[in-house]
C-alpha positions in Angstrom: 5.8 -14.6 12.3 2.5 -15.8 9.8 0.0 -13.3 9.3 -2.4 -15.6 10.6 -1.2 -15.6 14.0 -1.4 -11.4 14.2 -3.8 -9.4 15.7 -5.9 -7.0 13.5 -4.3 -3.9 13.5 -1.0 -6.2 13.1 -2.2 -8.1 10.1 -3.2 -4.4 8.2 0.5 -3.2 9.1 1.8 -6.4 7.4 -0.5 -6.1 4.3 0.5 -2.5 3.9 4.2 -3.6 4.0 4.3 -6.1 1.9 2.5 -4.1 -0.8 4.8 -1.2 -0.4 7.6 -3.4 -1.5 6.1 -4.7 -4.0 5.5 -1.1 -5.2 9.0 0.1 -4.5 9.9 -2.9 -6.9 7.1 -2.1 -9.3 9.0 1.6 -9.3 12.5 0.1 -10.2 10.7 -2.1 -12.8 9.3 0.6 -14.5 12.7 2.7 -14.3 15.0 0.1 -16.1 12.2 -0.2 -18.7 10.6 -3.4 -18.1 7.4 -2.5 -17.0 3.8 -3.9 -19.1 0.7 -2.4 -19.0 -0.1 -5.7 -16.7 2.4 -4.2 -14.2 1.3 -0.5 -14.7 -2.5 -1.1 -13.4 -1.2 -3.5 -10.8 0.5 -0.8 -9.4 -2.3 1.2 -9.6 -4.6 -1.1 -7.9 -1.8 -1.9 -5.3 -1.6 2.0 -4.7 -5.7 1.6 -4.0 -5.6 -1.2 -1.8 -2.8 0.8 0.6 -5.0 3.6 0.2 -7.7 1.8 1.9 -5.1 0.3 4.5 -3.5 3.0 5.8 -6.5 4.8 6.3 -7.9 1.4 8.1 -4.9 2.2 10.4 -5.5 5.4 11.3 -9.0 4.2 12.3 -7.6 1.2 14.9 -4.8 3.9 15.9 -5.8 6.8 16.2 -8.2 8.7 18.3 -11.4 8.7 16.1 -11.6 12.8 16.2 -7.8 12.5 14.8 -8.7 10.3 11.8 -8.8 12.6 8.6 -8.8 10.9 5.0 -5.1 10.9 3.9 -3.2 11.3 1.1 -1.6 9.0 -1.4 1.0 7.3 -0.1 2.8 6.1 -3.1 1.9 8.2 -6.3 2.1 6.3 -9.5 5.3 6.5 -11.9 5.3 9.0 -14.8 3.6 6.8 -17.6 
């Protein structure tokens, strides 16, 4: 299904999914030692953007008295 045709809260959750694998592959990356510094503050901005995500999703799920800033998802790798 294209992002396009999702509603809202549907398009966030497919956002947040796609950059968690791309992080998951950032992590493997970086373990087999082919990681640049290109790739190392990609990551990091990745890790920003699903900051901002998830906690976009707790606002359009949750109750609103519920929603409490949330930790890191995905920390970045040992440099």
């Amino acid at each position: 299904m294209a992002a396009a045709s999702l509603g809202y809260p549907q398009r966030v959750r497919h956002e947040l999914t796609e950059l968690i694998q791309k992080q998951i592959a950032s992590i493997e990356k970086e373990t087999y030692g082919g990681a640049t510094d290109k790739d190392r503050w990609e990551y990091e901005e990745r890790r920003k953007r699903i900051d901002d995500l998830h906690c976009e999703l707790q606002r359009l799920t949750l109750p609103h008295s519920a929603v409490e800033p949330s930790p890191t998802l995905l920390t970045p790798p040992e440099m």
